[in-house]
PDB file with SEQRES, HELIX, SHEET and CRYST1 records, atoms N, CA, C and O in Angstrom:
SEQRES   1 A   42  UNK UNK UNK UNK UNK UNK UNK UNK UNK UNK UNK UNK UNK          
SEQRES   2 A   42  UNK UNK UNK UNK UNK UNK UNK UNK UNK UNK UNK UNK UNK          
SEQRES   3 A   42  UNK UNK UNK UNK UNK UNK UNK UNK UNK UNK UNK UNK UNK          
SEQRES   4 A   42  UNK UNK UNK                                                  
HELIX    1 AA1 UNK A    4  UNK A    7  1                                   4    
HELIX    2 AA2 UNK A   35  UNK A   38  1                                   4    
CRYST1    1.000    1.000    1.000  90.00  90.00  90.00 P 1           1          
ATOM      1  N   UNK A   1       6.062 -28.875  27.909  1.00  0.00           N  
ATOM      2  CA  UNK A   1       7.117 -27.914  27.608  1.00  0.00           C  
ATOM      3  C   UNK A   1       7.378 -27.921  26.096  1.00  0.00           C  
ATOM      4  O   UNK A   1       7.188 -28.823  25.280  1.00  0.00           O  
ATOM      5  N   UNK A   2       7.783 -26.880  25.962  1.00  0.00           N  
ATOM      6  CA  UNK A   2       7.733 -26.654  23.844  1.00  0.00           C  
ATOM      7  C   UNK A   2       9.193 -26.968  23.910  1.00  0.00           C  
ATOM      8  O   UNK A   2      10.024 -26.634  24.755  1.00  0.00           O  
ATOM      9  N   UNK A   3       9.332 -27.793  22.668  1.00  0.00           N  
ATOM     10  CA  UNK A   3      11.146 -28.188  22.189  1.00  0.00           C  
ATOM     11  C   UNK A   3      11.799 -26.967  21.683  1.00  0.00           C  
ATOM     12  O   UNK A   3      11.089 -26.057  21.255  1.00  0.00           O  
ATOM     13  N   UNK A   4      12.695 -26.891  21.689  1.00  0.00           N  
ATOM     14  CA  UNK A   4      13.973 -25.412  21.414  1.00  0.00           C  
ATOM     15  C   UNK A   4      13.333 -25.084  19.966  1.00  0.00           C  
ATOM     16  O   UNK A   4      13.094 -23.925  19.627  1.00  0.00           O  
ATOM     17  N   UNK A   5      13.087 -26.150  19.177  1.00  0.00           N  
ATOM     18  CA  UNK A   5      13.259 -25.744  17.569  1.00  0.00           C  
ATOM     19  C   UNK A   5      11.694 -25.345  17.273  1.00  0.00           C  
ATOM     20  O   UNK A   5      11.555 -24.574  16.323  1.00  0.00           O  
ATOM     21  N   UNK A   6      10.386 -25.795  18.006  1.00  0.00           N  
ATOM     22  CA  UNK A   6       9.203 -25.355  18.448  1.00  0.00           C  
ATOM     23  C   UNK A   6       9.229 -23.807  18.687  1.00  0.00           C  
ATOM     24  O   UNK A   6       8.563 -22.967  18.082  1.00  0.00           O  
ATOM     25  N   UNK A   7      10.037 -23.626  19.584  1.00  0.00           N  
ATOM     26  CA  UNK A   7      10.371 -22.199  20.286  1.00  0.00           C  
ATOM     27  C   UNK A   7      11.001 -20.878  19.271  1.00  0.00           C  
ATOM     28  O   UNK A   7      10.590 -19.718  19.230  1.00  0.00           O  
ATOM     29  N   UNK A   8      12.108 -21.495  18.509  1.00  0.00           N  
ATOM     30  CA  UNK A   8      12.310 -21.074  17.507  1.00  0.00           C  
ATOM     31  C   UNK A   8      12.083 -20.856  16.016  1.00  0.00           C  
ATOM     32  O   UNK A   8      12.732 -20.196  15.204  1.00  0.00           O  
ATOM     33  N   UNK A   9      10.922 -21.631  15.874  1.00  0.00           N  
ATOM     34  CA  UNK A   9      10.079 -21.564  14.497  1.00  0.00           C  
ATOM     35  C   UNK A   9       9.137 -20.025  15.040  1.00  0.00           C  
ATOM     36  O   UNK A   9       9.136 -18.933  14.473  1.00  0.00           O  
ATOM     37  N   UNK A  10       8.464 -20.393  16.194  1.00  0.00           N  
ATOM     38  CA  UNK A  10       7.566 -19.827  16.432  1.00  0.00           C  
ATOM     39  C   UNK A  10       8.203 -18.018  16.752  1.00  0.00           C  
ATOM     40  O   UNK A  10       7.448 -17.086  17.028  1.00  0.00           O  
ATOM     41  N   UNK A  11       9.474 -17.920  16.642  1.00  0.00           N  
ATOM     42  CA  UNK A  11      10.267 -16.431  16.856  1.00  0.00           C  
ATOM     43  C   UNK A  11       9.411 -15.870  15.554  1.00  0.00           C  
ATOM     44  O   UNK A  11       9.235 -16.585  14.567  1.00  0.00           O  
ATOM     45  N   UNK A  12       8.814 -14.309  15.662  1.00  0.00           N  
ATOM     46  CA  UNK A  12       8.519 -13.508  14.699  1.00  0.00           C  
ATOM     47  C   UNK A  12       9.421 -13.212  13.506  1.00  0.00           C  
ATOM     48  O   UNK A  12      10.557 -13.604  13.772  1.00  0.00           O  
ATOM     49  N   UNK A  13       9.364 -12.802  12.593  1.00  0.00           N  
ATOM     50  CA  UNK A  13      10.261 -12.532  11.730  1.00  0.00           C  
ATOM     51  C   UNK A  13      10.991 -11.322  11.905  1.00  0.00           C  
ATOM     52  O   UNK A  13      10.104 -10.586  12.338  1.00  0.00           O  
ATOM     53  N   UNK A  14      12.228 -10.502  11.843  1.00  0.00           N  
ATOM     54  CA  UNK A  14      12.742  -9.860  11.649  1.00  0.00           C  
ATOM     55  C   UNK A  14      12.556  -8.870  10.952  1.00  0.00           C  
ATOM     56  O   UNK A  14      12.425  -9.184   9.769  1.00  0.00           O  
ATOM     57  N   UNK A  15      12.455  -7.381  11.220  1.00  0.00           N  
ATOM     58  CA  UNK A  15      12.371  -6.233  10.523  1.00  0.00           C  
ATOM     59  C   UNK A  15      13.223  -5.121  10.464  1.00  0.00           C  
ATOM     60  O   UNK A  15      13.330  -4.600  11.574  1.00  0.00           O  
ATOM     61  N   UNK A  16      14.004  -4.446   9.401  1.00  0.00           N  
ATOM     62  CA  UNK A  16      14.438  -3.533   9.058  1.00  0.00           C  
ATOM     63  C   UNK A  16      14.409  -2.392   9.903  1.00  0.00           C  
ATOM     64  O   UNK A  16      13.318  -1.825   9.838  1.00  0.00           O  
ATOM     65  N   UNK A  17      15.309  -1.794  10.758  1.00  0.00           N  
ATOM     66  CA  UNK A  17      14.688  -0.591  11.421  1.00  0.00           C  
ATOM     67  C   UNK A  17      14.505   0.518  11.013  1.00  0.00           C  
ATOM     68  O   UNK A  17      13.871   1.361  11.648  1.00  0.00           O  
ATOM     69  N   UNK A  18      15.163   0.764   9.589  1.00  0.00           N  
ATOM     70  CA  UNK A  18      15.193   1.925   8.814  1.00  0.00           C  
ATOM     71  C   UNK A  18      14.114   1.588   7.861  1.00  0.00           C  
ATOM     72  O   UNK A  18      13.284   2.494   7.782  1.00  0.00           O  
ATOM     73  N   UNK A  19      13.942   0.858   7.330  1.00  0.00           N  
ATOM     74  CA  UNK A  19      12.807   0.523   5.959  1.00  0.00           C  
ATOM     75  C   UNK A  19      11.288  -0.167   6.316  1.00  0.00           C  
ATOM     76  O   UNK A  19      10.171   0.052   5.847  1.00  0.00           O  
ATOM     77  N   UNK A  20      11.832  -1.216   7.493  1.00  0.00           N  
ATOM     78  CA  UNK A  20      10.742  -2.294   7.985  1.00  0.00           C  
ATOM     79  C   UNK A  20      10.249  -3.374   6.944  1.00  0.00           C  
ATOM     80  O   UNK A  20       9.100  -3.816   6.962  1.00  0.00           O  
ATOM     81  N   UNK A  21      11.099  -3.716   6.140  1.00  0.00           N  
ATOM     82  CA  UNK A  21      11.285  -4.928   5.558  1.00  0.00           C  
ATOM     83  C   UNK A  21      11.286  -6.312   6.322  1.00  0.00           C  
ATOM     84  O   UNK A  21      11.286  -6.145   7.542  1.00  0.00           O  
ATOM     85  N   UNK A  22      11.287  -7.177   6.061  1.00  0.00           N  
ATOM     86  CA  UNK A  22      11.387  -8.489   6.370  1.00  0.00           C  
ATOM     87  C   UNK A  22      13.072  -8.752   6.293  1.00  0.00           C  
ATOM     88  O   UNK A  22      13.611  -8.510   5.213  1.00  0.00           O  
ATOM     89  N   UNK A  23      13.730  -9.136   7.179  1.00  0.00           N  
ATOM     90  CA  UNK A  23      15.122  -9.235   7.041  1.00  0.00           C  
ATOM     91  C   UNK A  23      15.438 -10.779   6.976  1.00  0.00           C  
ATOM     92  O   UNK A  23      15.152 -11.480   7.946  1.00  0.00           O  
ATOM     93  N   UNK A  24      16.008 -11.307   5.881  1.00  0.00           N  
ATOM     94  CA  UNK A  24      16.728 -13.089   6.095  1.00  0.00           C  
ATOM     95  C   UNK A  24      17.363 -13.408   7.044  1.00  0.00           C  
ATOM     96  O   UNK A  24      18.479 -12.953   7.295  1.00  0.00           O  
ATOM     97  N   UNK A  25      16.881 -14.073   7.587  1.00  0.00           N  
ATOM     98  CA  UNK A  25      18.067 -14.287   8.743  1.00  0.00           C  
ATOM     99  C   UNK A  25      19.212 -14.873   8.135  1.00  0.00           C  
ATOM    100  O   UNK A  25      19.170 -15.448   7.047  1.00  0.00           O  
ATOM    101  N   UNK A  26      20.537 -14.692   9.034  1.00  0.00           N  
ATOM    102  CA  UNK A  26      22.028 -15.240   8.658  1.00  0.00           C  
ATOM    103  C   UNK A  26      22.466 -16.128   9.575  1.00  0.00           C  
ATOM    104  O   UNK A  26      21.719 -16.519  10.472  1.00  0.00           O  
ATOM    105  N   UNK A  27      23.153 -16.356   9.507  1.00  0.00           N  
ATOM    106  CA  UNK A  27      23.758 -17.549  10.421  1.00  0.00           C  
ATOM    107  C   UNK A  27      24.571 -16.694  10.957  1.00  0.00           C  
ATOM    108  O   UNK A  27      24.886 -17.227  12.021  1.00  0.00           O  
ATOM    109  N   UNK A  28      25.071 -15.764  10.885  1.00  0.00           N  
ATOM    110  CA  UNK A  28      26.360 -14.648  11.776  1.00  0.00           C  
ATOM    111  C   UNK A  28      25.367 -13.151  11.981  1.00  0.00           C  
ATOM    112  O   UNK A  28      25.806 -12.014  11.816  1.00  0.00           O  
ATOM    113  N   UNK A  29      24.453 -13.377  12.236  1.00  0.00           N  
ATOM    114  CA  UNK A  29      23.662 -11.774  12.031  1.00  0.00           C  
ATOM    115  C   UNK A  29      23.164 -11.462  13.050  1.00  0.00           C  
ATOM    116  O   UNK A  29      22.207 -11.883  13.700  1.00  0.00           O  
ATOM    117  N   UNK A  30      24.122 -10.406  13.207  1.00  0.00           N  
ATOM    118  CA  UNK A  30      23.060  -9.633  14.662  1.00  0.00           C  
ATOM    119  C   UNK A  30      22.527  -8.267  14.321  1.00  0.00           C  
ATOM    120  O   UNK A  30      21.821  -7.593  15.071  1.00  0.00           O  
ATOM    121  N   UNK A  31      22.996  -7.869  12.928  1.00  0.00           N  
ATOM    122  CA  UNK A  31      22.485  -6.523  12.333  1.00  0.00           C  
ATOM    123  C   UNK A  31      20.606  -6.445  12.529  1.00  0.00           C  
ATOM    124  O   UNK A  31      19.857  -7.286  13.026  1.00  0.00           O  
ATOM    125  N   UNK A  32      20.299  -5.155  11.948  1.00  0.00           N  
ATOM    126  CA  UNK A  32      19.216  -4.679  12.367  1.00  0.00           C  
ATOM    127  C   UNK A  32      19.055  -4.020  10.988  1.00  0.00           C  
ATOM    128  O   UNK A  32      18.066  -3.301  10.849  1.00  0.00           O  
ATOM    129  N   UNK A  33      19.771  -4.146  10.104  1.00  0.00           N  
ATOM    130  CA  UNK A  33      19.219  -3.714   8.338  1.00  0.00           C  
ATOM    131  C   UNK A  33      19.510  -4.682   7.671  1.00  0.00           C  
ATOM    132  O   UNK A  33      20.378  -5.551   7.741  1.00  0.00           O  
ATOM    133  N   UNK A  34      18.116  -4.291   6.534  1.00  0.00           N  
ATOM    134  CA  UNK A  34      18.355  -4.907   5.680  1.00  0.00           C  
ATOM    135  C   UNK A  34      19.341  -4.765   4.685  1.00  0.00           C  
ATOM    136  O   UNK A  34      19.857  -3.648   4.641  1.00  0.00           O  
ATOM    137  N   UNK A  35      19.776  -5.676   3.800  1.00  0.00           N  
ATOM    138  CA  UNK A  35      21.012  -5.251   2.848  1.00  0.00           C  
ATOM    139  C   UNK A  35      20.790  -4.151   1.883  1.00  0.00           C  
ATOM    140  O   UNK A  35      21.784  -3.539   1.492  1.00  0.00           O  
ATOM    141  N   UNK A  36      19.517  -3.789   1.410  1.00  0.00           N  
ATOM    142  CA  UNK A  36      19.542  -2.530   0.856  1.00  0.00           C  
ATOM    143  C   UNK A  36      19.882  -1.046   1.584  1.00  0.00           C  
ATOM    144  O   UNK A  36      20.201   0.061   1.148  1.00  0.00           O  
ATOM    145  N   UNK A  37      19.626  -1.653   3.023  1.00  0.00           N  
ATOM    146  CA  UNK A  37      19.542  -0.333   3.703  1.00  0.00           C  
ATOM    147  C   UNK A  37      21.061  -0.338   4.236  1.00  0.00           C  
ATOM    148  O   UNK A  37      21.608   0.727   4.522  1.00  0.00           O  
ATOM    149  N   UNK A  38      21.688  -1.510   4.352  1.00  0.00           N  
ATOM    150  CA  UNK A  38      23.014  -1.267   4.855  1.00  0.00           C  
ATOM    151  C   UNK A  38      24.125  -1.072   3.994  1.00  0.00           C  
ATOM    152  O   UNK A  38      25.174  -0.677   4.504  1.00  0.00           O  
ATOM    153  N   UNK A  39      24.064  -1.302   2.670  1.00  0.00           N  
ATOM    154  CA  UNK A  39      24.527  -1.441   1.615  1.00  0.00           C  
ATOM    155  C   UNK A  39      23.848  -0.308   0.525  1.00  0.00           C  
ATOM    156  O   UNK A  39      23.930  -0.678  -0.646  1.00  0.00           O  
ATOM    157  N   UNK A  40      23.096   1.207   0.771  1.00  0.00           N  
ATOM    158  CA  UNK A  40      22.874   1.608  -0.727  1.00  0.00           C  
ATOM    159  C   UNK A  40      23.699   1.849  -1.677  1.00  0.00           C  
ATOM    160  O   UNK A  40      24.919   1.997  -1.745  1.00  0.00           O  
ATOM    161  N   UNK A  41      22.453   1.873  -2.730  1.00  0.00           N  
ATOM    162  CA  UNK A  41      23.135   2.179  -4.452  1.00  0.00           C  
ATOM    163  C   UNK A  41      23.872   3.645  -3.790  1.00  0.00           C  
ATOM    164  O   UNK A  41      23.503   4.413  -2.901  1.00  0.00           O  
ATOM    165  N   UNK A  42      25.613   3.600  -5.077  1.00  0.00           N  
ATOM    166  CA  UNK A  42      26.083   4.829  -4.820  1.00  0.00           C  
ATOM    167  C   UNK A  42      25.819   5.158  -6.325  1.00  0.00           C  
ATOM    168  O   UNK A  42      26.079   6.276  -6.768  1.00  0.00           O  
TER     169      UNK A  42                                                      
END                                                                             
């Protein structure tokens, strides 16, 4: 059986649904943009 943190290395990385960037994960994040895309320049 694979250990939790095994299981969770091995999660894909996260992508942008508007841009398809690579998104950082957060410790409080359940968003689905990246900060440029959730945040643009005004």
């Amino acid at each position: 059986m694979m250990s939790i943190v095994e299981f969770f290395r091995n999660l894909p990385k996260k992508h942008c649904s508007s841009c398809g960037n690579v998104i950082q994960e957060k410790a409080d994040c359940y968003g689905n943009l990246c900060d440029d895309c959730d945040h643009p320049a005004r």
